[in-house]
PDB file of N, CA, C and O in Angstrom, chain B, residues numbered from 101:
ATOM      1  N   UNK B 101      76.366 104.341 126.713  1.00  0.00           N
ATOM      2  CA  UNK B 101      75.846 104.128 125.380  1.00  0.00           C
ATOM      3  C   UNK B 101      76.529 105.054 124.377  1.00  0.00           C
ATOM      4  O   UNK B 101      76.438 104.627 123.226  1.00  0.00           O
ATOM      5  N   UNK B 102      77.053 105.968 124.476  1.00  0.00           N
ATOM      6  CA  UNK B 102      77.154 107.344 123.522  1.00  0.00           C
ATOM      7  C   UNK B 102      78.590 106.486 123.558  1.00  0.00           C
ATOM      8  O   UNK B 102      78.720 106.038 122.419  1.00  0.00           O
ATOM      9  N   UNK B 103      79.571 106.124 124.270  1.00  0.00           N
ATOM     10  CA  UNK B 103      80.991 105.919 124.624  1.00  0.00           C
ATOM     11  C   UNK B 103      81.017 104.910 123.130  1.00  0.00           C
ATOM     12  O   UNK B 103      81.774 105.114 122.181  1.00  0.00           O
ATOM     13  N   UNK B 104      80.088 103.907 123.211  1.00  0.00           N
ATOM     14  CA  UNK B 104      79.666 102.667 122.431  1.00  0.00           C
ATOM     15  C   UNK B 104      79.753 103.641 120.852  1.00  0.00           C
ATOM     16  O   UNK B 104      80.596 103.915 119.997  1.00  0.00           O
ATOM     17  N   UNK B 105      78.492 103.880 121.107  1.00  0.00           N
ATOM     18  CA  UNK B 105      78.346 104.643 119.394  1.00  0.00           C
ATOM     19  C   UNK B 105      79.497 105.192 119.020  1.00  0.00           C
ATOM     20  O   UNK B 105      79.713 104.895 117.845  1.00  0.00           O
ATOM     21  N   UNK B 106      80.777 106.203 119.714  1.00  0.00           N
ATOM     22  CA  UNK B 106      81.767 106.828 119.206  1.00  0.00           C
ATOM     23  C   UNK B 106      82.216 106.151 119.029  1.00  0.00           C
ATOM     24  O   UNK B 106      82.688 106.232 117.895  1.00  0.00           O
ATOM     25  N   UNK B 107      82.635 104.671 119.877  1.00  0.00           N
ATOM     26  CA  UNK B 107      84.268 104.396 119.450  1.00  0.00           C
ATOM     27  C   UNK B 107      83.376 103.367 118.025  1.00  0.00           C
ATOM     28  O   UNK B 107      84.205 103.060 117.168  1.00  0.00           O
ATOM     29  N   UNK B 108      82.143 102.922 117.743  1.00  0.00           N
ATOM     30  CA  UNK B 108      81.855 102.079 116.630  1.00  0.00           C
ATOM     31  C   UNK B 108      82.002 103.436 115.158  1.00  0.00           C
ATOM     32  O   UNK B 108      82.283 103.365 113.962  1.00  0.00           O
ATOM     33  N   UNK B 109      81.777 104.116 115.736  1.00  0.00           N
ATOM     34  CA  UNK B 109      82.056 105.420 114.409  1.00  0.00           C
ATOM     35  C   UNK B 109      83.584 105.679 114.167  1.00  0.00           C
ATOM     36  O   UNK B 109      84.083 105.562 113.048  1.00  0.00           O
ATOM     37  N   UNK B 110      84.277 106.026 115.249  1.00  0.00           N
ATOM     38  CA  UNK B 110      85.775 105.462 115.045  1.00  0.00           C
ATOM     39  C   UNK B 110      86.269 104.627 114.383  1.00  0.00           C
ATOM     40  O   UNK B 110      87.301 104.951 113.795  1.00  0.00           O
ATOM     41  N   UNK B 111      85.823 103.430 114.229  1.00  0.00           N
ATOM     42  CA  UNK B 111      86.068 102.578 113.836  1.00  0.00           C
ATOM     43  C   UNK B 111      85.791 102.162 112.392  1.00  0.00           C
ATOM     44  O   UNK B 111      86.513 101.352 111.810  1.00  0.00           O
ATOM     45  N   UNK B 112      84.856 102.666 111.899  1.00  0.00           N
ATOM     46  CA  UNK B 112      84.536 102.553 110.905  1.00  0.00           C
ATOM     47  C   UNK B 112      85.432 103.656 109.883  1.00  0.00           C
ATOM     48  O   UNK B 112      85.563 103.637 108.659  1.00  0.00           O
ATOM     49  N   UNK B 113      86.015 104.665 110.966  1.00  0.00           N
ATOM     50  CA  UNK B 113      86.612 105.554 110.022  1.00  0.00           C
ATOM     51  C   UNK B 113      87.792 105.624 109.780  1.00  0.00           C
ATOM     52  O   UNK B 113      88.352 106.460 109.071  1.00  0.00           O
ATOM     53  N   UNK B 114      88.528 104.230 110.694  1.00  0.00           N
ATOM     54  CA  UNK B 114      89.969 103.898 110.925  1.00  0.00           C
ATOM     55  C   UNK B 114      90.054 103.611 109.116  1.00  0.00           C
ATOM     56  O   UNK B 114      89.221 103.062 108.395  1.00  0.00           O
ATOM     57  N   UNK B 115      91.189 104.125 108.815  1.00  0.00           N
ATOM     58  CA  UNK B 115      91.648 103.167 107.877  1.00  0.00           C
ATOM     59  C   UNK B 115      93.167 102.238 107.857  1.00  0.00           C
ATOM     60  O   UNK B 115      94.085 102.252 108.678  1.00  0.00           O
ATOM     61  N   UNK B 116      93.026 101.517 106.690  1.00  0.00           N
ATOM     62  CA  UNK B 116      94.228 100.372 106.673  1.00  0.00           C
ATOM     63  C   UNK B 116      95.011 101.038 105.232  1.00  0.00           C
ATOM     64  O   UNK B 116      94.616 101.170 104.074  1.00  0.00           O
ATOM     65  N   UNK B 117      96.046 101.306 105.786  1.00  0.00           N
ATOM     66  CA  UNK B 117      97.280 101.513 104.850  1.00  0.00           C
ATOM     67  C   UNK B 117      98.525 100.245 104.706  1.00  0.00           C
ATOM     68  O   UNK B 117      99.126  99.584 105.553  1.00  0.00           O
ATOM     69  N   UNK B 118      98.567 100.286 103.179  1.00  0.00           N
ATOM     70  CA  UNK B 118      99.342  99.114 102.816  1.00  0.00           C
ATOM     71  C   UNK B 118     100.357  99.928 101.760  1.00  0.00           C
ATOM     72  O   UNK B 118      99.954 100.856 101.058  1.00  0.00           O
ATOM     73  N   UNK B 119     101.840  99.400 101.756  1.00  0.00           N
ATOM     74  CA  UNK B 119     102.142 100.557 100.685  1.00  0.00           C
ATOM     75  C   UNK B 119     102.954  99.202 100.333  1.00  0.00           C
ATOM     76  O   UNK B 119     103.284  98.444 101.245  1.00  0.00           O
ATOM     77  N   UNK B 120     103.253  98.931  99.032  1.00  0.00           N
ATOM     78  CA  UNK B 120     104.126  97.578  98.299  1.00  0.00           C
ATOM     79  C   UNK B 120     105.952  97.949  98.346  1.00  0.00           C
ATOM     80  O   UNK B 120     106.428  98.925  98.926  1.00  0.00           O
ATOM     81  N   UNK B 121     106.492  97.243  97.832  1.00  0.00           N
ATOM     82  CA  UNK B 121     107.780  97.212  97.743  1.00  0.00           C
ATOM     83  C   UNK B 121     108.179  98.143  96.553  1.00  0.00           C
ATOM     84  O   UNK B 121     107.333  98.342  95.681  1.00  0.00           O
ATOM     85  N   UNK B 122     109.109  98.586  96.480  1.00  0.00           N
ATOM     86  CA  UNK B 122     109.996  98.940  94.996  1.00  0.00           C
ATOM     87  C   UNK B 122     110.014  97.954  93.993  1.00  0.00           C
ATOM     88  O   UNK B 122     110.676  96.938  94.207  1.00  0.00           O
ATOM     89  N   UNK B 123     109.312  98.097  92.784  1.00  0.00           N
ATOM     90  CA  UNK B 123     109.194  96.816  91.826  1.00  0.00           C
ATOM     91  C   UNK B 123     110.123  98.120  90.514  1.00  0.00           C
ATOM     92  O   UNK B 123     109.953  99.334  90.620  1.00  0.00           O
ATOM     93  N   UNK B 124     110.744  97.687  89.757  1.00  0.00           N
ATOM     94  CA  UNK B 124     111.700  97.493  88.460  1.00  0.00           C
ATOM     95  C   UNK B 124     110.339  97.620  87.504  1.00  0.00           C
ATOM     96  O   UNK B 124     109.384  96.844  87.490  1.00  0.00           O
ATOM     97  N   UNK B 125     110.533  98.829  86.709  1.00  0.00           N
ATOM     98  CA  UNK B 125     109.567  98.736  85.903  1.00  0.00           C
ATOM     99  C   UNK B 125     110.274  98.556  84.385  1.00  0.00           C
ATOM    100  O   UNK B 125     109.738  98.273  83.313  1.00  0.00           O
ATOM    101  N   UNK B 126     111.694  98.830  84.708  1.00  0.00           N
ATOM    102  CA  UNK B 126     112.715  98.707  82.991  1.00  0.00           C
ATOM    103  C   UNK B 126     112.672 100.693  82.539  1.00  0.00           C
ATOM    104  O   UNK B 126     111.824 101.521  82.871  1.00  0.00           O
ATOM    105  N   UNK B 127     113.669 100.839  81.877  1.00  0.00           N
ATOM    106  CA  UNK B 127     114.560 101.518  81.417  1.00  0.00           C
ATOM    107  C   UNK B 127     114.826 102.674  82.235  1.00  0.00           C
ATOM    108  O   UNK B 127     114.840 103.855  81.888  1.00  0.00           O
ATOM    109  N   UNK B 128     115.111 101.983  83.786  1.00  0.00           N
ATOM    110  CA  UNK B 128     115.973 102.900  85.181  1.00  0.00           C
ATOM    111  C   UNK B 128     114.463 103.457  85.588  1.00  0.00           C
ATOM    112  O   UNK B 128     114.445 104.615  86.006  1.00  0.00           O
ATOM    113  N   UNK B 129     113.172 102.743  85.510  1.00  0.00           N
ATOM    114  CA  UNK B 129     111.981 103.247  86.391  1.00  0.00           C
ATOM    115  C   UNK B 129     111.841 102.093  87.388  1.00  0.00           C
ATOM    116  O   UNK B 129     112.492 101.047  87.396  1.00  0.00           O
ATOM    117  N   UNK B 130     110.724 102.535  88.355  1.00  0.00           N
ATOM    118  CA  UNK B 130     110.095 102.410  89.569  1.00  0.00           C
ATOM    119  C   UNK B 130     108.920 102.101  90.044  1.00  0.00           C
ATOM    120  O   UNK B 130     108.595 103.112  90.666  1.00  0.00           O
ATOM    121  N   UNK B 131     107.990 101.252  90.150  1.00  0.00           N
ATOM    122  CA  UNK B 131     106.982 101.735  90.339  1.00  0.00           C
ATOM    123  C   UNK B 131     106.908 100.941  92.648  1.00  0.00           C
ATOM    124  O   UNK B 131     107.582 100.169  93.329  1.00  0.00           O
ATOM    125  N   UNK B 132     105.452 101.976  92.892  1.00  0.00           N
ATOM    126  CA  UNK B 132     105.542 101.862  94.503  1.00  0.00           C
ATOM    127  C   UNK B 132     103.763 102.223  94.110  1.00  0.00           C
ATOM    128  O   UNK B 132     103.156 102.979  93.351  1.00  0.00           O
ATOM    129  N   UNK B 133     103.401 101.094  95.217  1.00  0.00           N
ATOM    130  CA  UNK B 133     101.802 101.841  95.152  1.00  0.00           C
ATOM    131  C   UNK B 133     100.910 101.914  96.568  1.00  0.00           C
ATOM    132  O   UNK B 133     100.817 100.837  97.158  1.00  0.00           O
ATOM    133  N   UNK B 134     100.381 102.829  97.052  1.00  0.00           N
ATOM    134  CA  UNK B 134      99.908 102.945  98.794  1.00  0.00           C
ATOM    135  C   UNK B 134      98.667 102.545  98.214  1.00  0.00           C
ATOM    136  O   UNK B 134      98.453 102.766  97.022  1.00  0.00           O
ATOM    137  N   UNK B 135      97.756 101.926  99.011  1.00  0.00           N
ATOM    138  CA  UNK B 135      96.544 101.713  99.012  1.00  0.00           C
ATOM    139  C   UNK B 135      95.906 101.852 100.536  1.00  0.00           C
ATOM    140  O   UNK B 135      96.514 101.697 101.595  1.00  0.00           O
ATOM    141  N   UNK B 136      94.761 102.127 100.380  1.00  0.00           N
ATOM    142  CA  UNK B 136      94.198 102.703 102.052  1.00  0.00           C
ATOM    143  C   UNK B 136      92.810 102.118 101.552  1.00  0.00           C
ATOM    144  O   UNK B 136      92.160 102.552 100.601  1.00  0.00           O
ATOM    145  N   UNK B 137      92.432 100.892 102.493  1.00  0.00           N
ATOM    146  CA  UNK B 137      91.131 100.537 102.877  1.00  0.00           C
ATOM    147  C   UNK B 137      90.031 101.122 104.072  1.00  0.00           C
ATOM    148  O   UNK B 137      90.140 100.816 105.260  1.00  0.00           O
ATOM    149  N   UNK B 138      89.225 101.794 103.666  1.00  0.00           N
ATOM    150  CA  UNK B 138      88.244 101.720 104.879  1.00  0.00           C
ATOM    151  C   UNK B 138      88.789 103.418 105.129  1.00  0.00           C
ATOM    152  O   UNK B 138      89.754 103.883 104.522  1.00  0.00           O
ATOM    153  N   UNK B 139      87.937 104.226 106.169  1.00  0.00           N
ATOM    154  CA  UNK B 139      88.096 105.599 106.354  1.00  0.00           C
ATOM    155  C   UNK B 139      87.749 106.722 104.734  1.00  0.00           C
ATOM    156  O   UNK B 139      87.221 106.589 103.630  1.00  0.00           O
ATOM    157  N   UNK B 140      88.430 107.761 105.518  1.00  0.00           N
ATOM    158  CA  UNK B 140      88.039 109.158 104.411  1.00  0.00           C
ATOM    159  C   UNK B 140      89.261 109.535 104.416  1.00  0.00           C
ATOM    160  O   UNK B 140      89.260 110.759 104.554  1.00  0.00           O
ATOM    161  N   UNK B 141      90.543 109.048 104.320  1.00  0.00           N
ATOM    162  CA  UNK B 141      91.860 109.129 104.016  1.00  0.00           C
ATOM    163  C   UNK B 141      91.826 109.997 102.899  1.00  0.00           C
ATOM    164  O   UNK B 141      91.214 109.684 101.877  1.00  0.00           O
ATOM    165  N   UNK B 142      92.687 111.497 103.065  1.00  0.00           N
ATOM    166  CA  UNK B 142      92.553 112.538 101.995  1.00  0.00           C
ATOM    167  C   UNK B 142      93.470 112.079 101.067  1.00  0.00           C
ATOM    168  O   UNK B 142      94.273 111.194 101.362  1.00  0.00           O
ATOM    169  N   UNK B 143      93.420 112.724  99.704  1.00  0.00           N
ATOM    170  CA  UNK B 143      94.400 111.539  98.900  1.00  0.00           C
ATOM    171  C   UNK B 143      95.710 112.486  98.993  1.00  0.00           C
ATOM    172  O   UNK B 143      96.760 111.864  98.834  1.00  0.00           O
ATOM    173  N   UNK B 144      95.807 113.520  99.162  1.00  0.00           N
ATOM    174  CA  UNK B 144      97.251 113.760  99.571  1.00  0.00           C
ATOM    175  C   UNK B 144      98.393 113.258 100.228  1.00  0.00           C
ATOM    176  O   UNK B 144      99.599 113.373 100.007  1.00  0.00           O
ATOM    177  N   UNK B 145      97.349 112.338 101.582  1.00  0.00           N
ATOM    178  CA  UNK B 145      98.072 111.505 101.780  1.00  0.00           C
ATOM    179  C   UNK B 145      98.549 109.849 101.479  1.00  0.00           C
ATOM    180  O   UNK B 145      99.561 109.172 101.660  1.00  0.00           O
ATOM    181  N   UNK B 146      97.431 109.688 101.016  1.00  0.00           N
ATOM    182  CA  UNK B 146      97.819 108.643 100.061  1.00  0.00           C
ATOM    183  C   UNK B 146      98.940 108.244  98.984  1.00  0.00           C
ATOM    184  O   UNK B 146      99.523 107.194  98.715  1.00  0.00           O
ATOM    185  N   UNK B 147      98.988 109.896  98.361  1.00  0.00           N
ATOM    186  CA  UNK B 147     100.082 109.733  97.497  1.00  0.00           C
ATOM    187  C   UNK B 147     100.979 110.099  98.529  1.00  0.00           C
ATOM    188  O   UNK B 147     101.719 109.119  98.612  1.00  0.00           O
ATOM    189  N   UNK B 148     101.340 110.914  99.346  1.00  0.00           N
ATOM    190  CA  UNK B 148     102.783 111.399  99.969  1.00  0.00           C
ATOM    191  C   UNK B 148     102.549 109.784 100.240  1.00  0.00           C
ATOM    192  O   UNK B 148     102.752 109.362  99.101  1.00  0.00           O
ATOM    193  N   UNK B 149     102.322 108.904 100.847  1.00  0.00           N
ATOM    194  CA  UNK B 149     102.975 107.581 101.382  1.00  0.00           C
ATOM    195  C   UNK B 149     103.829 106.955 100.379  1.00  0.00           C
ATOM    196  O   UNK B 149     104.916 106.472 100.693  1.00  0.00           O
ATOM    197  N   UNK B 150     103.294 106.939  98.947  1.00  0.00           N
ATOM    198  CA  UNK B 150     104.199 106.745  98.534  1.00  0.00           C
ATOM    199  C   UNK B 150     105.225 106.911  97.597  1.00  0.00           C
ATOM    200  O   UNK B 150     105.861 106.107  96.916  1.00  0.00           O
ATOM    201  N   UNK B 151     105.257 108.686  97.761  1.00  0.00           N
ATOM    202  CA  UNK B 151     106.417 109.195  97.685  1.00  0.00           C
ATOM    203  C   UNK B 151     107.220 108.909  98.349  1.00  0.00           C
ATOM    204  O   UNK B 151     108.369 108.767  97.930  1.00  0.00           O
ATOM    205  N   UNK B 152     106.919 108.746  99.479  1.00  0.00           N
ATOM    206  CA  UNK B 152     107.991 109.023 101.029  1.00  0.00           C
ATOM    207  C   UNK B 152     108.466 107.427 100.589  1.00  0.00           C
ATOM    208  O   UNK B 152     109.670 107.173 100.591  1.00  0.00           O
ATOM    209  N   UNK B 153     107.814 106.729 100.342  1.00  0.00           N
ATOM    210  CA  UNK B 153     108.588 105.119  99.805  1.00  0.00           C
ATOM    211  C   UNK B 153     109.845 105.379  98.796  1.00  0.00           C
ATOM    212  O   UNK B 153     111.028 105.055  98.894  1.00  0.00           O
ATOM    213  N   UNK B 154     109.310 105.907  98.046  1.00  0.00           N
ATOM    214  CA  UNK B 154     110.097 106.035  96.678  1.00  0.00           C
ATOM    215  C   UNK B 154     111.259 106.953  97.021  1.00  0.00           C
ATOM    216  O   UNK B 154     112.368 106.578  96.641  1.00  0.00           O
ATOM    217  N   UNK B 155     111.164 108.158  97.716  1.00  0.00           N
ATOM    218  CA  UNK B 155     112.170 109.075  98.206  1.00  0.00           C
ATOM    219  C   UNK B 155     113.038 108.150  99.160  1.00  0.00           C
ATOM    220  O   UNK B 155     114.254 108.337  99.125  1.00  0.00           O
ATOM    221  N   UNK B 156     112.616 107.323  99.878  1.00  0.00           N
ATOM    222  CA  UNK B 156     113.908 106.897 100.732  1.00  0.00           C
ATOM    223  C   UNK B 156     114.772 105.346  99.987  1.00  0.00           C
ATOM    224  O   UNK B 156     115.748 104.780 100.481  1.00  0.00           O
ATOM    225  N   UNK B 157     114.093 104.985  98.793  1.00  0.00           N
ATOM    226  CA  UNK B 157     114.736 103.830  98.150  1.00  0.00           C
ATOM    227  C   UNK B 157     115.435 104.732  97.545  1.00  0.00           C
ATOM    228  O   UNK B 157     116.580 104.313  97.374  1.00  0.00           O
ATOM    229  N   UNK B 158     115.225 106.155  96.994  1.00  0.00           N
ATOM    230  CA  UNK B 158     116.320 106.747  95.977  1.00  0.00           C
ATOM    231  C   UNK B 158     117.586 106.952  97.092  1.00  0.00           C
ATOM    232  O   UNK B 158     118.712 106.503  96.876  1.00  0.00           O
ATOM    233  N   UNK B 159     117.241 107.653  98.237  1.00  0.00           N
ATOM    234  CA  UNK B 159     118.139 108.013  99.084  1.00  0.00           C
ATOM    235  C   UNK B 159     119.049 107.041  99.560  1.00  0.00           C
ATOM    236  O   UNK B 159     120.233 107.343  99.403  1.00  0.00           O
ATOM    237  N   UNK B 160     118.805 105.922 100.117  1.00  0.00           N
ATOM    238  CA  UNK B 160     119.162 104.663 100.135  1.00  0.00           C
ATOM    239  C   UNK B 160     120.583 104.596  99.101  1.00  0.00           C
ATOM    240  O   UNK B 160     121.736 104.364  99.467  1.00  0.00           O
ATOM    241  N   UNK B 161     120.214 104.807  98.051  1.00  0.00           N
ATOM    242  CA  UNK B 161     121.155 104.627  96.712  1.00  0.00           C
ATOM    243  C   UNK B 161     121.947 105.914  96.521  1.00  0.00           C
ATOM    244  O   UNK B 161     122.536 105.960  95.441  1.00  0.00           O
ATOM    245  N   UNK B 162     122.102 106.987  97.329  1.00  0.00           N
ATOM    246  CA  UNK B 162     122.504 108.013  96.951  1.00  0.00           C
ATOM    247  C   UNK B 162     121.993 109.197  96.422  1.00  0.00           C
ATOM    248  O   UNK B 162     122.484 110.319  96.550  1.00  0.00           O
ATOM    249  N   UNK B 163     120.859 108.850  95.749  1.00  0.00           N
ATOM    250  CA  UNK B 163     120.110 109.822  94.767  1.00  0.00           C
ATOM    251  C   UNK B 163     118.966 110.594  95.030  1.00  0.00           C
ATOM    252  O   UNK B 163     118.509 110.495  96.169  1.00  0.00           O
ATOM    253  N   UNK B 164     118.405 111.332  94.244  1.00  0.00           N
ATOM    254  CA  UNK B 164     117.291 111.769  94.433  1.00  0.00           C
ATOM    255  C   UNK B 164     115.883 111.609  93.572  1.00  0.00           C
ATOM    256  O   UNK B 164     115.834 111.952  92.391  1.00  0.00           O
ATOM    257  N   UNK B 165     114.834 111.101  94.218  1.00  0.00           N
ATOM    258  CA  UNK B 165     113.362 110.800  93.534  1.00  0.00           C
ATOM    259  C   UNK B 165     113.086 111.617  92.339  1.00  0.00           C
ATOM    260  O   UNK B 165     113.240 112.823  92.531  1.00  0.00           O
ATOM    261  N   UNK B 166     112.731 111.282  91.196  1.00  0.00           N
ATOM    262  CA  UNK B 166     111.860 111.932  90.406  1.00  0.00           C
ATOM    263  C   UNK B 166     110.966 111.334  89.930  1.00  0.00           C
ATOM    264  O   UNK B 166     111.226 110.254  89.398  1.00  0.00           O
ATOM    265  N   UNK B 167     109.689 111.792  89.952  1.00  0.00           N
ATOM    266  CA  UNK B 167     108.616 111.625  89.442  1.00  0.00           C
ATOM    267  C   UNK B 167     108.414 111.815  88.192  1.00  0.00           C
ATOM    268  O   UNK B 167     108.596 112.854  87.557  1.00  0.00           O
ATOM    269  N   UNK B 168     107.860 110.351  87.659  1.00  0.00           N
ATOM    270  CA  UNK B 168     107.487 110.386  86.501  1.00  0.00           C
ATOM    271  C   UNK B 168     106.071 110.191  86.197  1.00  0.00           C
ATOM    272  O   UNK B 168     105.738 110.415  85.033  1.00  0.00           O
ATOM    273  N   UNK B 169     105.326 109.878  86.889  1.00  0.00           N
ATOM    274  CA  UNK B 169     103.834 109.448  86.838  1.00  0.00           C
ATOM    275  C   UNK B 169     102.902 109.134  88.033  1.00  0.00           C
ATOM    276  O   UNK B 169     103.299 108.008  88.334  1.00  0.00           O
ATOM    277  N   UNK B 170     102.106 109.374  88.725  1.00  0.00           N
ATOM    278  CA  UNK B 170     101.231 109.449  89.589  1.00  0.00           C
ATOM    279  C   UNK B 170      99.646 109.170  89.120  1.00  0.00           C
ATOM    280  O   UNK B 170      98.930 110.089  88.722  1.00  0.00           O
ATOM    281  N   UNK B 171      99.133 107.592  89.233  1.00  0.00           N
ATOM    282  CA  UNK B 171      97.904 107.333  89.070  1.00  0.00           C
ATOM    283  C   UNK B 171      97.324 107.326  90.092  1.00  0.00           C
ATOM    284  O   UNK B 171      97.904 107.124  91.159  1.00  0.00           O
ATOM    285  N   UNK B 172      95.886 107.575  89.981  1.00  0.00           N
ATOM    286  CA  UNK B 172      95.089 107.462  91.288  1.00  0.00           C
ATOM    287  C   UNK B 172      93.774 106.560  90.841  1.00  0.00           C
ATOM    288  O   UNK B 172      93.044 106.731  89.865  1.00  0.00           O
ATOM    289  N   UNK B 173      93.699 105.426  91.989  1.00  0.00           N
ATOM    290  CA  UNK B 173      91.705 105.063  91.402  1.00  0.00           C
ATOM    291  C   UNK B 173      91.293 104.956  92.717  1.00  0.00           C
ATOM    292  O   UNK B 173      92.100 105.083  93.638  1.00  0.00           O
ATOM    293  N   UNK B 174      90.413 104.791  92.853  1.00  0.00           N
ATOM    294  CA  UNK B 174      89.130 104.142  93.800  1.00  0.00           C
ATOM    295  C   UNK B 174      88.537 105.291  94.491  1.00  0.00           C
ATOM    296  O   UNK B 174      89.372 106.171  94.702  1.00  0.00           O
ATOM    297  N   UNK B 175      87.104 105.614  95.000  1.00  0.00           N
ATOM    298  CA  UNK B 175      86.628 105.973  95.601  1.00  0.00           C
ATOM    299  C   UNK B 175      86.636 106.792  97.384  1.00  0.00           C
ATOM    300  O   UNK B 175      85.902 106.367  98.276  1.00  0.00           O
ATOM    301  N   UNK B 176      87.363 107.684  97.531  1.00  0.00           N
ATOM    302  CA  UNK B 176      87.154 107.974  99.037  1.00  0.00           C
ATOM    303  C   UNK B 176      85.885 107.575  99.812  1.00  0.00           C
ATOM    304  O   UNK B 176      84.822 108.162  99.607  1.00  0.00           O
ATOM    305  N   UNK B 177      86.021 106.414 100.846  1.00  0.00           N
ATOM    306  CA  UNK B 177      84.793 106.028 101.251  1.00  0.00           C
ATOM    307  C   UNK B 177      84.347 104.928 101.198  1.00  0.00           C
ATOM    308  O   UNK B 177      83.961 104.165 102.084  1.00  0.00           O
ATOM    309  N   UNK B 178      84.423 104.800  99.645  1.00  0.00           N
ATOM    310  CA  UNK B 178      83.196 104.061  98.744  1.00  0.00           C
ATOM    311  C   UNK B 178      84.014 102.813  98.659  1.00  0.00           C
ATOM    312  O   UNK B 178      83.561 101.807  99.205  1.00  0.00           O
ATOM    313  N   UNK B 179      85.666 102.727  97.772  1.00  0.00           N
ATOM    314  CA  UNK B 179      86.393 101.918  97.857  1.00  0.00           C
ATOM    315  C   UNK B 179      87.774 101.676  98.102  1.00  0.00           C
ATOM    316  O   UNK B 179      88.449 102.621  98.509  1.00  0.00           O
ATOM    317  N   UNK B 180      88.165 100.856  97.969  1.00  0.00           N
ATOM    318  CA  UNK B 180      90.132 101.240  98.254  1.00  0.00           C
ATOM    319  C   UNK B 180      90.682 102.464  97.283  1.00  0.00           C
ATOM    320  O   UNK B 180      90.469 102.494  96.071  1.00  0.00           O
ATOM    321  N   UNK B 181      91.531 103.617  98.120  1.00  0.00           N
ATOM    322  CA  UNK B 181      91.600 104.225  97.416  1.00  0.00           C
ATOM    323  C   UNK B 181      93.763 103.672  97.138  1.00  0.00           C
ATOM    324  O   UNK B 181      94.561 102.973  97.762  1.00  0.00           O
ATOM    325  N   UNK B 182      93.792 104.255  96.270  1.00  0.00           N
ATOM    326  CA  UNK B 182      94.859 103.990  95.467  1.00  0.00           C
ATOM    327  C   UNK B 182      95.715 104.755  94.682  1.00  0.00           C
ATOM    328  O   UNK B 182      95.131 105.330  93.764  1.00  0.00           O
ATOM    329  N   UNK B 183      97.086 104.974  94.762  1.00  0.00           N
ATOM    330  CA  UNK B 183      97.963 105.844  93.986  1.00  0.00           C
ATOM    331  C   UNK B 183      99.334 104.838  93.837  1.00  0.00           C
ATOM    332  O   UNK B 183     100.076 104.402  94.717  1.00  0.00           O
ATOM    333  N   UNK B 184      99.357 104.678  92.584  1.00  0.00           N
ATOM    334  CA  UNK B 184     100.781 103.826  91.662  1.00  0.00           C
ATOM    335  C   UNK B 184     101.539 104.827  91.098  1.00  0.00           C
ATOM    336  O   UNK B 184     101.295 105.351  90.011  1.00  0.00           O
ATOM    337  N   UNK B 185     102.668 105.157  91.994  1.00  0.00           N
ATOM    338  CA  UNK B 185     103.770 105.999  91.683  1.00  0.00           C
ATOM    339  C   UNK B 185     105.035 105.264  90.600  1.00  0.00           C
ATOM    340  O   UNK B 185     105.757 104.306  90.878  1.00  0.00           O
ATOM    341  N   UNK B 186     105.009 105.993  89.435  1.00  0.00           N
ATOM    342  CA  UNK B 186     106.470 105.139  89.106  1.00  0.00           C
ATOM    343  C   UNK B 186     107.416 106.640  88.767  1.00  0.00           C
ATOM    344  O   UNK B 186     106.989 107.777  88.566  1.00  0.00           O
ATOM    345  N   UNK B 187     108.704 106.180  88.795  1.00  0.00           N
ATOM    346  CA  UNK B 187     109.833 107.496  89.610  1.00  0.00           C
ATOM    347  C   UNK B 187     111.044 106.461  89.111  1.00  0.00           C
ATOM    348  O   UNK B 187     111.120 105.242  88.957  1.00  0.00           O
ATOM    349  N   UNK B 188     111.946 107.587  88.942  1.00  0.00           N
ATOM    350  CA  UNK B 188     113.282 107.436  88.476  1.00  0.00           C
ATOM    351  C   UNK B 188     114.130 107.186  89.817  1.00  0.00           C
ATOM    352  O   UNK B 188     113.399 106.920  90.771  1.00  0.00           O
ATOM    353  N   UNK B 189     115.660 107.213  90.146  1.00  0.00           N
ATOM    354  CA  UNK B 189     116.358 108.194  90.959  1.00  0.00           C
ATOM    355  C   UNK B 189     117.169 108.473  89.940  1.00  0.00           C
ATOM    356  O   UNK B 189     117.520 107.843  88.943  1.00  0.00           O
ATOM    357  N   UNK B 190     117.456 109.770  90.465  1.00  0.00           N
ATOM    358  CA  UNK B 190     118.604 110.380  89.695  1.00  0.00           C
ATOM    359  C   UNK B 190     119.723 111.166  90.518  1.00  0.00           C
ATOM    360  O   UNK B 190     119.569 111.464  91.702  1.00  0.00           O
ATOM    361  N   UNK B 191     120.518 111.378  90.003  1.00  0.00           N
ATOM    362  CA  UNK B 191     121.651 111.749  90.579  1.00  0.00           C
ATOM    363  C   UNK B 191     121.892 113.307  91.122  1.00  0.00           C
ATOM    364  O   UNK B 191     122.015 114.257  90.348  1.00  0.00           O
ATOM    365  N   UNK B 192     121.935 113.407  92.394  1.00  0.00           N
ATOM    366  CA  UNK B 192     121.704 114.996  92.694  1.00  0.00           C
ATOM    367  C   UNK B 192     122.595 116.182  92.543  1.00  0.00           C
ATOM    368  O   UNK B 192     122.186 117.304  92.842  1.00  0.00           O
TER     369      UNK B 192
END
């Protein structure tokens, strides 16, 4: 019984990470956005996911990430939480 209850608490605390493509936002920006359903996902990592997106499309190209803006919404817990990175690359 106890085996039961952990892995249903587990489970509930799994979360689902989704992180989007590199979208063209116009005048040489970026935007990338992670979203995490379900769990207590700290938002540090939320945003590093998608930095680490944005850092390897700059790298990809030669360059290096800069950050230009970092939004965050939703709720730890409560709802999808969310961070929309938009980022330059620039030349290192």
């Amino acid at each position: 019984m106890k085996t039961k209850t952990v892995l249903a608490a587990l489970t509930m605390l799994a979360a689902c990470t989704t992180i989007s493509d590199v979208t063209p936002a116009g005048d040489g920006r970026y935007t990338v956005t992670a979203q995490v359903r379900g769990g207590m996902t700290a938002w540090g990592e939320v945003k590093a996911s998608s930095l680490k997106r944005a850092d390897d499309y700059c790298r990809q190209q030669g360059k290096q990430m800069h950050q230009v803006d970092m939004q965050t919404h939703g709720v730890r817990g409560w709802t999808p939480q969310e961070a929309e990175l938009v980022f330059s690359c620039v030349n290192s």
